[in-house]
DRENTOR-97148 format. One line per field, with one value per residue: residue in one letter; chain; x, y, z of N, C-alpha, C in turn. Coordinates in Angstrom, 3 decimals. Each point is the difference from the previous one (the first is absolute). Layout:
<atoms>
r c(a/...) .
c c(A/...) .
n.east c(X/...) .
n.north c(Y/...) .
n.up c(Z/...) .
ca.east c(X/...) .
ca.north c(Y/...) .
ca.up c(Z/...) .
c.east c(X/...) .
c.north c(Y/...) .
c.up c(Z/...) .
</atoms>
This chain:
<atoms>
r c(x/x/x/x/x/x/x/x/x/x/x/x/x/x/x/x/x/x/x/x/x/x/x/x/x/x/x/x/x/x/x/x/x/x/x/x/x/x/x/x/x/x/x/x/x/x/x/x/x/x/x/x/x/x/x/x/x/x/x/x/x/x/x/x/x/x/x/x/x/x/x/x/x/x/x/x/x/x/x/x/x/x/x/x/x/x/x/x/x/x/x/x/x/x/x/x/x/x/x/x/x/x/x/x/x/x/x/x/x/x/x/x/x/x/x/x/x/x/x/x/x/x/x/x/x/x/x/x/x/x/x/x/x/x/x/x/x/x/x/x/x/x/x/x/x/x/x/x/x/x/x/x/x/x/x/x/x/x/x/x/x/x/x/x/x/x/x/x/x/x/x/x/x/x/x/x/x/x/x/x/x/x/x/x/x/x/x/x/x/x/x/x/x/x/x/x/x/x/x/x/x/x/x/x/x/x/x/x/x/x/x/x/x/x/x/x/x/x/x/x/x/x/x/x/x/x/x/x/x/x/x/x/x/x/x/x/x) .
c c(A/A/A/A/A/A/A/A/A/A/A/A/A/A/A/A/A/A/A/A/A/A/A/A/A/A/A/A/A/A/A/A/A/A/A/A/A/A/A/A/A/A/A/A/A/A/A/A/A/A/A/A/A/A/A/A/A/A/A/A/A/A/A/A/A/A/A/A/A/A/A/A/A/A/A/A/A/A/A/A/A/A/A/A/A/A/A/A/A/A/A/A/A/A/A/A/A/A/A/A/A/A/A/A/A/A/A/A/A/A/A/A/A/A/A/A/A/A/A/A/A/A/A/A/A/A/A/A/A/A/A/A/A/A/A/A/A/A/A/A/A/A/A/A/A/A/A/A/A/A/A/A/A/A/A/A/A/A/A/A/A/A/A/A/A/A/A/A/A/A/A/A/A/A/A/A/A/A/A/A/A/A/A/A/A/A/A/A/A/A/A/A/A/A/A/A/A/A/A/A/A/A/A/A/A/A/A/A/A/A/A/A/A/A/A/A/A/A/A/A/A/A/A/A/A/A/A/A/A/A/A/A/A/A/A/A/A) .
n.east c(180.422/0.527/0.055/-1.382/-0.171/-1.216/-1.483/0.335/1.409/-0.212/-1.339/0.345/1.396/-0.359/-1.314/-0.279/1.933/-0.190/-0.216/0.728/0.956/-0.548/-1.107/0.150/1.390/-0.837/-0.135/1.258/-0.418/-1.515/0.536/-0.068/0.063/0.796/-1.297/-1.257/0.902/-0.213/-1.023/-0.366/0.733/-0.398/-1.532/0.113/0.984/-1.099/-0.666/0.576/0.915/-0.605/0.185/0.124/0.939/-0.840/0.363/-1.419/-0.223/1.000/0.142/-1.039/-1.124/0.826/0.756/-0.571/-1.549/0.444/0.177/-1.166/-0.566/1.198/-0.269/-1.055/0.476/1.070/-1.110/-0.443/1.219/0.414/-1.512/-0.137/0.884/-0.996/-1.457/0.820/-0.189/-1.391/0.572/-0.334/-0.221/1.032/-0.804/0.529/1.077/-0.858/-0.365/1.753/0.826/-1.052/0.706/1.357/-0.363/-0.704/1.418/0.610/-0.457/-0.908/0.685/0.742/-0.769/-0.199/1.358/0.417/-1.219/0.397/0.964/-1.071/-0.356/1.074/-0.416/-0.419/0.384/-0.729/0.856/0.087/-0.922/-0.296/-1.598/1.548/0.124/-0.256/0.676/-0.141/-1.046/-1.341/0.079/-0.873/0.391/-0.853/-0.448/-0.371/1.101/-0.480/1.167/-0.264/-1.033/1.265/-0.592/-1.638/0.398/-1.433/-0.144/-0.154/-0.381/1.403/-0.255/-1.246/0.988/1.179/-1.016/-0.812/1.415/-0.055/-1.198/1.858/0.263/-0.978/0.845/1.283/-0.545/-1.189/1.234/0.438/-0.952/-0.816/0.511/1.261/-1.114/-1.333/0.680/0.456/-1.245/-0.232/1.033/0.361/-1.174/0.379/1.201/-0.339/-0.671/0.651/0.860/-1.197/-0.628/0.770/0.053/-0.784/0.166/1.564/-0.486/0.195/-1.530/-1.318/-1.806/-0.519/0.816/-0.273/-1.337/1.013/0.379/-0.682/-1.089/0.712/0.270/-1.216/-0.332/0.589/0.305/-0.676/0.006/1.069/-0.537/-0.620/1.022/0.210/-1.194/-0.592/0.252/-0.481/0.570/0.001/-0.554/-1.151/-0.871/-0.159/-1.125/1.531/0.169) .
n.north c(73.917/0.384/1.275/0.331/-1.320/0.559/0.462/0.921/0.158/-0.187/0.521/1.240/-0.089/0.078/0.899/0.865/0.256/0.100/1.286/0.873/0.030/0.262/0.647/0.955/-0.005/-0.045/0.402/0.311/0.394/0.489/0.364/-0.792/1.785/-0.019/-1.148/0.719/1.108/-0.374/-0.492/1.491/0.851/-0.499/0.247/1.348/-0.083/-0.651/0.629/0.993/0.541/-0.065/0.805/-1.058/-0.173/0.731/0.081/0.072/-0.586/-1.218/0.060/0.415/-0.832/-1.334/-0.641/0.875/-0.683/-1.061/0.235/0.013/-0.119/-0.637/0.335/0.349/-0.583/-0.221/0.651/-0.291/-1.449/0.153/-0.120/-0.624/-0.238/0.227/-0.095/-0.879/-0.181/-0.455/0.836/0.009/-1.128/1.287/0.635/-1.080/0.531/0.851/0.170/0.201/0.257/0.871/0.884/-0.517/0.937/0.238/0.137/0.212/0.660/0.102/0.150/0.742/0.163/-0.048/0.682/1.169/0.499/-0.001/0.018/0.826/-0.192/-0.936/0.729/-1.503/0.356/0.453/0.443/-0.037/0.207/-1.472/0.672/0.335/-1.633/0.861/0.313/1.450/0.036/0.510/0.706/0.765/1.398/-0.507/-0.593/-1.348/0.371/-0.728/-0.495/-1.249/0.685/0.110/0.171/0.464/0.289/0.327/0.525/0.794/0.298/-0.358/-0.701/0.063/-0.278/-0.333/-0.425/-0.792/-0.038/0.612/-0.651/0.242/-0.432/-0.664/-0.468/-0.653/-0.619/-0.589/-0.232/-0.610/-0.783/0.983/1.055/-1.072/0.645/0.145/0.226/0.543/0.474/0.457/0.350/0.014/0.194/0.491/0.415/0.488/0.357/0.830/0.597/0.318/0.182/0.819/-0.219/0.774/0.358/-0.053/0.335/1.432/0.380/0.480/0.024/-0.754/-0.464/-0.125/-0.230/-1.036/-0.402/0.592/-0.774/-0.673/0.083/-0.067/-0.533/-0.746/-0.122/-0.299/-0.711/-0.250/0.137/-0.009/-1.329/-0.203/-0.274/0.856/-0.435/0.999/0.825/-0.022/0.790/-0.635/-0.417/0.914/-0.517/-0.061/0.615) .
n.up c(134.212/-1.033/0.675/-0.596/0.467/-1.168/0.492/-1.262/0.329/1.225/0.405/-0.917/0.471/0.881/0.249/-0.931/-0.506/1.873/0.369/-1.171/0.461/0.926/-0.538/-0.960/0.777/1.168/-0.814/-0.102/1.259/0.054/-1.157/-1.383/0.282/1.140/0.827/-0.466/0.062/1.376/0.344/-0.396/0.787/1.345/-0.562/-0.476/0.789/-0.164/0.831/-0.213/0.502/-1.251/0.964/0.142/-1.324/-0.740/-0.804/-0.758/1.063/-0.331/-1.904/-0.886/0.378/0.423/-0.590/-1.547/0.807/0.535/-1.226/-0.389/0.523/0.002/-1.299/-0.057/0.978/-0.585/-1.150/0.710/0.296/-1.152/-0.125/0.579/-0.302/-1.400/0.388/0.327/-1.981/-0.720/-0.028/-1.356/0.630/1.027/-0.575/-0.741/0.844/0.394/-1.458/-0.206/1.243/0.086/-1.288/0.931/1.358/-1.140/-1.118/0.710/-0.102/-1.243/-0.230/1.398/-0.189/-1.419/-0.225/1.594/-0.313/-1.031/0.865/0.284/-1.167/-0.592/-0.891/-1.342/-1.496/-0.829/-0.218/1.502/0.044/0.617/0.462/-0.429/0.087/1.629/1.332/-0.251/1.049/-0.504/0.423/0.611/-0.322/1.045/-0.719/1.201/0.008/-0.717/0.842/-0.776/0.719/0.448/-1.311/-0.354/-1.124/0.061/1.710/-0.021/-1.222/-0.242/-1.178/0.323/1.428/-1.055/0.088/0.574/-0.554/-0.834/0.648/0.950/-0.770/0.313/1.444/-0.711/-0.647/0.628/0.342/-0.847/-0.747/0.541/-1.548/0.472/1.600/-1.054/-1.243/0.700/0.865/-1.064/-0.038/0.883/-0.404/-0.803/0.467/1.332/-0.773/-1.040/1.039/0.533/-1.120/-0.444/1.375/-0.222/-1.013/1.324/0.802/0.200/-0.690/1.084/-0.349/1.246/-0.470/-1.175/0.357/0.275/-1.485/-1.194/0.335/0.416/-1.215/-0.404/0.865/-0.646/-1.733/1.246/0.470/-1.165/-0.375/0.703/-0.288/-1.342/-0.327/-0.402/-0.840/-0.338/-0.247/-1.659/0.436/0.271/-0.312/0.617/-1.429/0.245/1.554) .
ca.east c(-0.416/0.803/-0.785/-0.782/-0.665/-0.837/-0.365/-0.548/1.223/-0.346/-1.134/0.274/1.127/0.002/-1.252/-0.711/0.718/0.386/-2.107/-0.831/0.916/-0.543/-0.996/0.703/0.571/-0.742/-1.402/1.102/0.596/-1.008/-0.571/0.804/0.520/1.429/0.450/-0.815/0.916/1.194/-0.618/-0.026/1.273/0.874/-0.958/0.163/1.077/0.177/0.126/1.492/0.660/-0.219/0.690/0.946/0.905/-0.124/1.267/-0.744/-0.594/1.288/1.127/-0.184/-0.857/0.346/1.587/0.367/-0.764/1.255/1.031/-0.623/-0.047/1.567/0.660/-0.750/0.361/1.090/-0.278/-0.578/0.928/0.842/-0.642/-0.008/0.976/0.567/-0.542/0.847/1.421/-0.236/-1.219/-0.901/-0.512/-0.242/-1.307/-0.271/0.770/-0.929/-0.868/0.436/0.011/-1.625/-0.224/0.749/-0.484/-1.521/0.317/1.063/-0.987/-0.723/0.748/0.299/-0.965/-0.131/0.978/-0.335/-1.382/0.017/0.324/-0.758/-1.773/-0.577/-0.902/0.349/0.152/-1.633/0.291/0.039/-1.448/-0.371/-0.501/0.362/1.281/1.600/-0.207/-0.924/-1.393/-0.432/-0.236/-0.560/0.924/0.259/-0.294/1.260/0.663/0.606/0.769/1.071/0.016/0.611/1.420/0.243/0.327/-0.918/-1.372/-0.428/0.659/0.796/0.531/-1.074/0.300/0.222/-0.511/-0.883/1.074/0.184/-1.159/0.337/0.520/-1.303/-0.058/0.601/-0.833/-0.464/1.011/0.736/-0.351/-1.128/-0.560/-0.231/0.293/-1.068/0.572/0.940/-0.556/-0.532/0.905/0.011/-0.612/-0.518/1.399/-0.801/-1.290/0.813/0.962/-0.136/-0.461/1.634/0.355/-1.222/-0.060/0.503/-0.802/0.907/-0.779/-0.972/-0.194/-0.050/2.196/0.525/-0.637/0.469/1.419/-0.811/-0.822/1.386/0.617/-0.416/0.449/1.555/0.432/-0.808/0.928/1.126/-0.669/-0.420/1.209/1.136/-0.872/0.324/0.864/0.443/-0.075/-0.899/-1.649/-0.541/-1.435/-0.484/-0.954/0.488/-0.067) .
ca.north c(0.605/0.947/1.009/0.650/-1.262/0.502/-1.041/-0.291/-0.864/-0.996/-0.467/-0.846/-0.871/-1.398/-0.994/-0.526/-1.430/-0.894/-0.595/-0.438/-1.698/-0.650/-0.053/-0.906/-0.718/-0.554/-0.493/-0.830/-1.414/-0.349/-0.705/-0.475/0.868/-0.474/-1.797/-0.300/0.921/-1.176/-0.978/-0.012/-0.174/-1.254/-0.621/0.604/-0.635/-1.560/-0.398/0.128/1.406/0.106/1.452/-0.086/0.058/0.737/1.289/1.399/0.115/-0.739/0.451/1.746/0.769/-0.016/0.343/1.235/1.026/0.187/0.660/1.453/0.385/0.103/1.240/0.826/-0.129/0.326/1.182/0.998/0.083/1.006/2.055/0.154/0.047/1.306/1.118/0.732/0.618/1.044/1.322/-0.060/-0.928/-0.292/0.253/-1.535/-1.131/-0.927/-0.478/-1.323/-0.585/-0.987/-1.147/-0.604/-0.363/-0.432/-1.142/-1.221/-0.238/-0.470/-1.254/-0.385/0.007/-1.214/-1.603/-1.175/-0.193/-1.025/-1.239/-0.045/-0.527/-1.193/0.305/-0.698/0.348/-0.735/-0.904/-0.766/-0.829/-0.650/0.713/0.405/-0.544/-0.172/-1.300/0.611/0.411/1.459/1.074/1.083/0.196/0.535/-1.475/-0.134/-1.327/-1.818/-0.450/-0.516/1.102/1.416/-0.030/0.513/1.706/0.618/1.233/0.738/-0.108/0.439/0.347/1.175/0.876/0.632/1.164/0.739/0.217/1.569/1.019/0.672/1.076/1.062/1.216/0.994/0.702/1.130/1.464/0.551/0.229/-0.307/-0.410/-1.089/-1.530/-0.988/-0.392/-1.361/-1.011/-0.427/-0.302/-0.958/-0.968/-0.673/-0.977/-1.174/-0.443/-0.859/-1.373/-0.668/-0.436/-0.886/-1.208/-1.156/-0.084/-1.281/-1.209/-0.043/0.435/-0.018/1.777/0.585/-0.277/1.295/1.257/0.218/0.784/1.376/0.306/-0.242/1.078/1.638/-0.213/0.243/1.596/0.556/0.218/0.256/1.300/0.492/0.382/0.690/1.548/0.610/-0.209/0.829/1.515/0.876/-0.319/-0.570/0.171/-0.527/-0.828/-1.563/-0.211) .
ca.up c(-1.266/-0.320/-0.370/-1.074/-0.463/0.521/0.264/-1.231/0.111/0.938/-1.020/-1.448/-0.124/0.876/1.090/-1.190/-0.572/0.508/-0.208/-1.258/0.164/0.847/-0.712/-1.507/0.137/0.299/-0.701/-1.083/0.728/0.095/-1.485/-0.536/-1.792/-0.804/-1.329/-0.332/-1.143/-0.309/-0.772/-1.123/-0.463/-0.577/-0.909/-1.747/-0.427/-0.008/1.425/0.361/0.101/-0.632/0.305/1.366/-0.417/-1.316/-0.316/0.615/1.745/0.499/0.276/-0.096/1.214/1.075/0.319/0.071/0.627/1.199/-0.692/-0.460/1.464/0.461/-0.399/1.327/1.558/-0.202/-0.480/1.474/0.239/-0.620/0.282/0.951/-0.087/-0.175/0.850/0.978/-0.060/-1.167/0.389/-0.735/0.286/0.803/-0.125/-0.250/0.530/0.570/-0.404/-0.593/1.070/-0.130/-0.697/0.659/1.229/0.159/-0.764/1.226/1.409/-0.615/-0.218/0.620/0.975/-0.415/0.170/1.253/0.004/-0.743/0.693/1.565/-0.402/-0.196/-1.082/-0.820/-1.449/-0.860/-0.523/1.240/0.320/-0.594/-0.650/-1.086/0.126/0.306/1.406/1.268/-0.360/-0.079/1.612/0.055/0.310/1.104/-0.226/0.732/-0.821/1.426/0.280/-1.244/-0.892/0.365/-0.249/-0.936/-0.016/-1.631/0.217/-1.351/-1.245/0.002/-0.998/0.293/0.702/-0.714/-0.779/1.214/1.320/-0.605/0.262/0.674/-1.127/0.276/0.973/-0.254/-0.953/0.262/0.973/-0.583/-0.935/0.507/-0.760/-0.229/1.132/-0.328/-1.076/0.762/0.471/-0.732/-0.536/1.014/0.457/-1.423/-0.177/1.414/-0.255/-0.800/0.791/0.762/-0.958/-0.346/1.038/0.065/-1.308/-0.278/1.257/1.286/0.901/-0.045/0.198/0.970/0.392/-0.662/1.044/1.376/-0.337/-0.113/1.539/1.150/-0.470/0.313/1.664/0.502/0.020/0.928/1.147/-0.024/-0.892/1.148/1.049/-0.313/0.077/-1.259/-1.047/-0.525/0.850/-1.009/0.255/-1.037/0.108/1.470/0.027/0.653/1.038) .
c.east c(0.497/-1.455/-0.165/-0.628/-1.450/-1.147/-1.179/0.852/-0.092/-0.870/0.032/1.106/0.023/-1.198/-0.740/0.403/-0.340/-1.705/-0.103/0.964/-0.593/-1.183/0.941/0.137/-0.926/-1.077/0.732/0.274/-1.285/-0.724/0.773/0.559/1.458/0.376/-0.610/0.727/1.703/-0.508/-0.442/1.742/0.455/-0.517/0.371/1.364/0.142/0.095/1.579/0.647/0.576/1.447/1.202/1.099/-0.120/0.859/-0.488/-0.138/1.326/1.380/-0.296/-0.652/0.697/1.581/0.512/-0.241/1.092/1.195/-0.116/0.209/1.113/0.287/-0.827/0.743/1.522/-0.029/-0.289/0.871/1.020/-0.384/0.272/1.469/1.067/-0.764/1.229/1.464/-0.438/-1.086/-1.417/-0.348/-0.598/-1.924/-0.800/0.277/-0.973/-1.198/0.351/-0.003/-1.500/-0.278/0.540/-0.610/-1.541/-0.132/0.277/-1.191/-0.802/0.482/0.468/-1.895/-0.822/0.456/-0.539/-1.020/0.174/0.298/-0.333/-1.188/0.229/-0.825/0.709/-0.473/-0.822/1.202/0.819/-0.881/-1.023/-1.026/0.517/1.059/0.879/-0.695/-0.338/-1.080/0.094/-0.221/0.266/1.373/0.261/-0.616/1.304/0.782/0.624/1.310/1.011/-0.435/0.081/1.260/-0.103/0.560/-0.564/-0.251/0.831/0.858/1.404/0.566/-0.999/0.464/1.117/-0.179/-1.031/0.985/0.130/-1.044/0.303/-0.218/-1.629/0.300/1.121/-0.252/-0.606/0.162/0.893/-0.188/-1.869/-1.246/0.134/0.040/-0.789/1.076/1.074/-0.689/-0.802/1.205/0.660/-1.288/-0.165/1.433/-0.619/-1.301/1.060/0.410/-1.167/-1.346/0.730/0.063/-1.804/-0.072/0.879/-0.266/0.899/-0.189/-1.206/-0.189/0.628/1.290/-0.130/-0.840/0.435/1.290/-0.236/0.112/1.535/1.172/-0.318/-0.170/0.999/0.153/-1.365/0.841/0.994/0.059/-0.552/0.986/0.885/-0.829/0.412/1.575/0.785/-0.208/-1.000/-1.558/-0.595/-1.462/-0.768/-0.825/0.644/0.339/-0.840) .
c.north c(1.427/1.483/0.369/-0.610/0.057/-1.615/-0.560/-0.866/-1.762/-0.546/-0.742/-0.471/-1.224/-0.635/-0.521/-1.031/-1.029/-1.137/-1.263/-1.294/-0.719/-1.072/-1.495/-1.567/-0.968/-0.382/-1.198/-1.365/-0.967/-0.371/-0.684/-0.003/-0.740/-0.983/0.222/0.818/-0.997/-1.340/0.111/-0.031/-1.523/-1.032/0.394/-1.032/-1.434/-0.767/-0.089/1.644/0.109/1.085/0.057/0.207/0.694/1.114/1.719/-0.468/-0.464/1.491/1.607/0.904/-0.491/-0.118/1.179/1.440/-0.016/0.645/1.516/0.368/-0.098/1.127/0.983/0.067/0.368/1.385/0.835/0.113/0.882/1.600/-0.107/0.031/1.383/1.022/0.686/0.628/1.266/1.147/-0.161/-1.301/0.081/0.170/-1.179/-0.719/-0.571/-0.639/-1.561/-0.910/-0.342/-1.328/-1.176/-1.369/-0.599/-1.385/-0.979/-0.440/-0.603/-2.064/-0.966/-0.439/-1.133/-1.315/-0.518/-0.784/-1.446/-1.114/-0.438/-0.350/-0.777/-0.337/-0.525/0.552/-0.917/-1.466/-1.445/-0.554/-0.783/0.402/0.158/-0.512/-0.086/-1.204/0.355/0.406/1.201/0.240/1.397/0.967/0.497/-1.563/-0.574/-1.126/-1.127/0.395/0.316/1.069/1.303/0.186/1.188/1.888/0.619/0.777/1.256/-0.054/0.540/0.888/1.512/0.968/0.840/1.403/1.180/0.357/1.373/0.906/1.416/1.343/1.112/1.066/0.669/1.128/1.160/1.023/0.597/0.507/-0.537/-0.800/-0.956/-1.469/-0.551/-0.951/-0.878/-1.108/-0.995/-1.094/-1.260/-1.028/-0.701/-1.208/-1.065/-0.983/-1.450/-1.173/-0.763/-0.862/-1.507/-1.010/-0.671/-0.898/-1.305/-0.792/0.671/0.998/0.120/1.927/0.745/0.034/2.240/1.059/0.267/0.577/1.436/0.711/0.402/1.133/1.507/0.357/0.337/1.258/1.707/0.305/0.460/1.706/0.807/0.275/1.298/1.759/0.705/0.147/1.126/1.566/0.526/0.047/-0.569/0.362/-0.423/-1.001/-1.348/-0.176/-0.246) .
c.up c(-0.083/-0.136/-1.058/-0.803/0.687/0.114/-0.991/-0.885/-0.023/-0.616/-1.279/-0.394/1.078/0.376/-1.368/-0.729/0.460/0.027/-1.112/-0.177/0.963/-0.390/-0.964/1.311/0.710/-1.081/-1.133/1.096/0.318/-0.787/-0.393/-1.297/0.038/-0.759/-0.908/-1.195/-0.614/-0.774/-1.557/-1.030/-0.531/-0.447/-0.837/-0.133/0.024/1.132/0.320/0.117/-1.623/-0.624/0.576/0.168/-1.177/-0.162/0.950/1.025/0.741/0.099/0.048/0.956/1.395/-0.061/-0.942/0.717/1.316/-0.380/0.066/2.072/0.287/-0.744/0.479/0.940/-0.672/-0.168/1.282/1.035/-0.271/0.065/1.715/0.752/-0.517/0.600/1.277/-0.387/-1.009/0.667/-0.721/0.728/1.599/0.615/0.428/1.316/1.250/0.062/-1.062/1.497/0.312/-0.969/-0.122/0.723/-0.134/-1.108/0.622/1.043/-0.434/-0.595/0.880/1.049/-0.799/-0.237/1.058/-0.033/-0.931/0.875/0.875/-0.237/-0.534/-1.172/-0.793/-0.851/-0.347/-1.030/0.470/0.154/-0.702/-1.163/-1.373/-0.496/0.660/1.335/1.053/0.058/0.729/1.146/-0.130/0.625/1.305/1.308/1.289/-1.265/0.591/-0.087/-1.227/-1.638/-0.291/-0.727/-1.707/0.435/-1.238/0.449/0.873/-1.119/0.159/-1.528/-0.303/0.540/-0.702/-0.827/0.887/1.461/-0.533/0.180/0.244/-1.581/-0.072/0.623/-0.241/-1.510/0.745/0.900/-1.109/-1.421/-0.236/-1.210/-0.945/0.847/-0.400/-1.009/0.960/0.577/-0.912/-0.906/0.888/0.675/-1.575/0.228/0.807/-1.026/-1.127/0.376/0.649/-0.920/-0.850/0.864/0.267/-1.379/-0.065/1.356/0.995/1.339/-0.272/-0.323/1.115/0.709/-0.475/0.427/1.468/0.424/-0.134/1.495/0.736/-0.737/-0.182/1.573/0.060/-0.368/-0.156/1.346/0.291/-0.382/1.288/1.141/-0.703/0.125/-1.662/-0.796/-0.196/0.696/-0.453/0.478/-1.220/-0.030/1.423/0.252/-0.548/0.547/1.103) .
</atoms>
């Protein structure tokens, strides 16, 4: 961990997030808020994904919303890129490289995860038309049923993969890291609304995504240590 990362720091950017996911996530695996939110879904729709394919959740919230994030990632690509040729940018250049490294990481840590749990899409399972039954997501899975990739939410992670833009906000431009974060969990909440809405995940896929991306870019953030030279307000550190 990089110096000046105080332990009021710690506290309210990592032990508290992490508390209050903890909490959420266990109480989301011990009850049964996720079918029971999924069950109304796919009651309102005729006992079917109703959504599934609908213009707003198919093509706008999930294959333009992958659009919208490639031009993001191209866009950060390119500042980052010119951070090492344009003076006026160089200020940025390591706080674009955070914002880099905690995107990638963030994505890259859910993809794996995706393939390593085994977790079938609500709209797979018998329960809801599809041929697999329900099991708990941490649940052992037989044998011949290892084969789904839903958990954690991937198309969620999209958007909750930018958490990073808080911390660079708030090194660099302090008075607006609430409006980013705020701004980025509203894209995460969308996408990941959007994919329950068509059977392709549960609540608790997209609180784990949340949960695993602000971690991430927590950490990453701690390695790189403060953003920027400019002092800022000592009471965010």
């Amino acid at each position: 961990m990089q110096p000046g990362l105080s332990a009021r720091f710690i506290v309210t950017h990592l032990l508290l997030p992490l508390a209050m996911f903890g909490l959420l996530a266990v109480g989301l695996e011990l009850s049964a808020v996720d079918v029971t939110v999924a069950d109304h879904i796919y009651a309102w729709g005729g006992n079917a994904w109703m959504l599934r394919d609908a213009w707003i959740t198919s093509t706008f919230i999930h294959n333009d919303g992958r659009k919208l994030v490639t031009v993001l990632s191209v866009v950060l690509l390119l500042l980052l890129i010119a951070s090492h040729f344009v003076p006026k940018l160089k200020p940025w250049r390591k706080g674009l490289w955070y914002l880099a490294a905690s995107a990638v990481g963030a994505g890259l840590a859910i993809n794996v995860l995706k393939h390593l749990t085994h977790v079938d899409c609500p709209w797979d399972l018998l329960r809801y038309g599809g041929q697999f039954p329900y099991l708990k997501k941490f649940a052992t899975h037989p044998e011949g049923l290892l084969t789904g990739a839903c958990f954690p939410a991937g198309h969620a992670s999209a958007g909750y993969a930018w958490l990073g833009l808080y911390y660079f906000a708030r090194d660099l431009y302090p008075r607006w890291r609430l409006w980013a974060l705020a701004a980025v969990i509203l894209l995460g909440v969308v996408f990941g609304i959007g994919q329950q809405l068509r059977g392709a995940h549960f609540l608790s896929h997209d609180l784990w995504t949340l949960g695993l991306c602000w971690l991430c870019a927590t950490l990453v953030y701690m390695a790189f240590g403060r953003l920027a030279a400019a002092r800022v307000s000592p009471d965010l550190h």
